[in-house]
C-alpha positions in Angstrom: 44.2 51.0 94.4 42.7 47.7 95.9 42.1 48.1 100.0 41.3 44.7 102.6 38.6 45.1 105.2 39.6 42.3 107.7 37.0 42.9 110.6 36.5 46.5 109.6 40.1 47.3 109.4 41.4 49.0 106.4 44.5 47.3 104.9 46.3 49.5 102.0 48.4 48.0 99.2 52.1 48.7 100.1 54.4 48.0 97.4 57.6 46.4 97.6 60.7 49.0 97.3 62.5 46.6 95.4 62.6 42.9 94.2 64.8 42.1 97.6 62.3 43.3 100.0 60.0 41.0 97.8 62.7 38.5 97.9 62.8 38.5 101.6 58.7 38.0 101.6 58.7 35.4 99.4 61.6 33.2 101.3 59.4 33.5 104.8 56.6 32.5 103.3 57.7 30.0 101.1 55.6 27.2 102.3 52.6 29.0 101.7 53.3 29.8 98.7 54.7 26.2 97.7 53.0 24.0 100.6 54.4 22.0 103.4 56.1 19.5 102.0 58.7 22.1 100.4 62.2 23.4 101.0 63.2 26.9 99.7 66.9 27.4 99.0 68.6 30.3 99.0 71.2 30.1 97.5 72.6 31.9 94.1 75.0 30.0 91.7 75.9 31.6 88.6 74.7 29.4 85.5 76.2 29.9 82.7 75.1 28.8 79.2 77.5 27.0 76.3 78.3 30.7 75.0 79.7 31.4 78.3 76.5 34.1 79.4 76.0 33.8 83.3 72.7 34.1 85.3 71.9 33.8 88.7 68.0 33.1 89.8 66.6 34.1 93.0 66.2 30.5 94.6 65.1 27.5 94.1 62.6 25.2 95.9 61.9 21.6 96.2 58.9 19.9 96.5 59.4 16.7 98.0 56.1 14.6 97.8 55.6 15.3 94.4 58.6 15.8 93.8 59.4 18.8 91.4 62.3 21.3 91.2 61.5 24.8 90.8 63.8 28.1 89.7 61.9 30.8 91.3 62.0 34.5 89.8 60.8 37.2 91.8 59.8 40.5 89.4 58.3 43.9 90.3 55.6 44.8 87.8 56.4 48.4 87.5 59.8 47.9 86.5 58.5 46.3 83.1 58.5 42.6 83.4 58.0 41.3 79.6 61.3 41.5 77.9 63.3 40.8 81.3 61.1 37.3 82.1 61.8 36.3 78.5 65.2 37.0 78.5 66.7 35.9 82.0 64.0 32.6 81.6 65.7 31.6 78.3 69.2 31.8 79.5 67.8 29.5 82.7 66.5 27.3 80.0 69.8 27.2 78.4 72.4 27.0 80.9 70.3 24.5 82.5 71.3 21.7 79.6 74.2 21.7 80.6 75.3 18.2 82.7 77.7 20.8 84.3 75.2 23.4 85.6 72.8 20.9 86.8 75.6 19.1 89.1 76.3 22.9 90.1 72.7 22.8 91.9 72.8 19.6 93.2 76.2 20.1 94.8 74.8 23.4 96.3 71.6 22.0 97.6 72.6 19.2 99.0 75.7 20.7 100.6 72.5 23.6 102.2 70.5 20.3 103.0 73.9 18.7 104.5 75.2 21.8 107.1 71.5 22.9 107.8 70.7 20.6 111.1 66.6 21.6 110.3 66.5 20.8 106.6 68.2 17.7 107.2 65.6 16.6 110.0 63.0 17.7 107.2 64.5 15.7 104.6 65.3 12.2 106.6 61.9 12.4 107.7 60.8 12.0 104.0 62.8 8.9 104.4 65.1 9.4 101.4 67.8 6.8 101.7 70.4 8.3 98.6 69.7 12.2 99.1 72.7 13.1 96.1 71.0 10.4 93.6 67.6 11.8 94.6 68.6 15.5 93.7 70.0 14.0 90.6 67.2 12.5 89.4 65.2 15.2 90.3 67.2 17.8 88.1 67.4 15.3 85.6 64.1 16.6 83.6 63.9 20.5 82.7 62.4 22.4 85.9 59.0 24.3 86.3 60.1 28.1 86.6 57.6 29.6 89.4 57.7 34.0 88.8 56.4 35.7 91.9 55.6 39.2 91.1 53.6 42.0 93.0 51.1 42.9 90.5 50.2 40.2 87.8 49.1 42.4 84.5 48.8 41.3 80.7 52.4 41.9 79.8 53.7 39.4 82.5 50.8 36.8 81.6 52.3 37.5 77.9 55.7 36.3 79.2 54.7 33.3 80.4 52.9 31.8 76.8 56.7 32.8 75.4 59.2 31.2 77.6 61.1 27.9 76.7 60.3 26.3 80.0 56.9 25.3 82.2 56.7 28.3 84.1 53.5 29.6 86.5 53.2 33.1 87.9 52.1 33.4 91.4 50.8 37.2 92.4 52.0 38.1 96.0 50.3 40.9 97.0 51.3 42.5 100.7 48.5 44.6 102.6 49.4 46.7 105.5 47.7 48.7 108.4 48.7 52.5 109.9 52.7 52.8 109.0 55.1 50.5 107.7 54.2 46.5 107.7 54.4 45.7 111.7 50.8 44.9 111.2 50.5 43.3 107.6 48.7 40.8 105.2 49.7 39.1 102.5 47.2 37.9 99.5 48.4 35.4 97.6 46.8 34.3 94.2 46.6 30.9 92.1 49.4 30.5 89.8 49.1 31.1 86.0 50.6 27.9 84.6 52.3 27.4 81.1 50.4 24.4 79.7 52.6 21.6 78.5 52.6 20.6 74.5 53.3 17.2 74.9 53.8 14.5 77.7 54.8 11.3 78.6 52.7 8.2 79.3 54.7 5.9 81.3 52.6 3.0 81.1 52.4 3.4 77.1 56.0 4.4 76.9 55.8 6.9 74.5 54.3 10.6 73.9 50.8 12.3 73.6 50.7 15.3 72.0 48.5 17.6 74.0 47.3 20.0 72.1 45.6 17.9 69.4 42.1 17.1 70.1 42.6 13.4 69.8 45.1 12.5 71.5 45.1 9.0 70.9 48.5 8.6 69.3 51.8 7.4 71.0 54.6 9.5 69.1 58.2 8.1 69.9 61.5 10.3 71.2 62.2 12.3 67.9 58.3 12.1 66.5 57.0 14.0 69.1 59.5 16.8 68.7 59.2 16.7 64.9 55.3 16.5 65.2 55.5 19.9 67.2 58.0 21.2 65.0 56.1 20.7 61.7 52.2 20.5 63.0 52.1 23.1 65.4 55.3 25.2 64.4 56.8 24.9 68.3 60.5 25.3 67.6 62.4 22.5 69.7 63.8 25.0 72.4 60.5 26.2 72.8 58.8 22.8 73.1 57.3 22.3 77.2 56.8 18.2 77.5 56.1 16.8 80.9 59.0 13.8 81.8 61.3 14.6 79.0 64.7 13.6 80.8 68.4 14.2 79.2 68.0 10.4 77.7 64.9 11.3 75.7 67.1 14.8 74.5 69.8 12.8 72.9 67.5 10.2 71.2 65.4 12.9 70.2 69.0 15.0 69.0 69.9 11.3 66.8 66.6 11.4 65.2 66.9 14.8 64.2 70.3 14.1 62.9 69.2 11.0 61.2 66.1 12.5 59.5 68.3 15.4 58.6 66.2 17.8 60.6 67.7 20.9 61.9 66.8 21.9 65.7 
């Protein structure tokens, strides 16, 4: 079991009793974990996908000079992570589709921005003049999912390569000293990112497929998704492109439909 030596003090791993003590390490630290320029929100709506199956994640936090949206999963490692990152990620991935679910966060985050008086000093220093059309935007393209766990091991790293969304693990690691965690440390490590397949170049207006080594072709809405599909056997739910918005996901549905394609 791994030990810290901080000035000759011994620090002992002390493991989390359960994913809300982890919970409650991860929300006071959140800017460590996410920087400075982020807000974590706690708050828990229930999405739910087309076939009506409900999930709730742990938070959500926003990074605002970026900016990016992220679902954030905290996960204890001895509880077997694998099957229960894939499956709770994928109905994220799902629900999140939906127009409805994604005005679902919005409302809630900006209503937590809105009654919070120190959130909305953070955020009016950022200078944002429309704060519900800036939250729109933002949720407009699919979210990076951020897992925190306590241990990172194979199985979880595993998870990550399967999921339908651009996910990163972060390992958060707490240390203590004597009893308890009056006197504590926390390590935490580099997140394990999900590499993207494809992305969009906003100056060429079209997409780069990223995992050919040339990538010197501009693939429109539609070719890039069948290029993945057919080339490198992504199916389209599984398909990770950075800047895909809901207006590239119904050109790229009428291509499909129009080249007789199934999804």
């Amino acid at each position: 079991m791994p030990i810290l030596l901080v000035n000759d003090a011994r620090y002992n791993l002390r493991k989390p009793k359960d994913e809300a003590q982890l919970e409650e390490m991860v929300k006071e630290h959140s800017r460590q974990i996410f920087g400075q320029d982020s807000l974590y929100f706690d708050i828990k709506p229930e999405l739910r996908s087309k076939a009506n199956i409900g999930s709730k994640p742990d938070g959500f936090v926003i990074v605002f000079d970026e900016p990016v949206f992220y679902i954030v999963e905290d996960e204890i490692a001895e509880h077997g992570v694998h099957d229960h990152i894939v499956t709770q990620i994928s109905k994220f991935n799902t629900a999140f589709k939906k127009t409805e679910t994604r005005n679902k966060i919005v409302e809630n985050i900006y209503n937590d921005i809105m009654n919070d008086p120190l959130k909305n000093h953070f955020v009016k220093s950022r200078k944002i003049d429309d704060l519900h059309k800036f939250l729109t935007d933002l949720l407009s393209a699919p979210p990076t999912v951020v897992i925190i766990i306590d241990d990172l091991q194979n199985q979880a790293k595993e998870a990550v390569d399967e999921l339908p969304l651009k996910s990163s693990i972060v390992e958060f690691k707490t240390f203590g000293k004597g009893v308890g965690l009056d006197n504590h440390v926390h390590l935490i490590c580099e997140p394990v990112e999900q590499d993207a397949h494809a992305k969009y170049g906003e100056k060429e207006k079209g997409f780069f497929c990223l995992i050919c080594k040339k990538q010197d072709r501009v693939y429109e809405v539609g070719e890039i998704n069948e290029h993945l599909m057919k080339k490198h056997d992504i199916d389209w739910d599984d398909q990770i492109i950075d800047g895909w918005t809901d207006k590239f996901e119904k050109k790229a549905e009428d291509y499909m439909s129009k080249k007789k394609i199934s999804k």
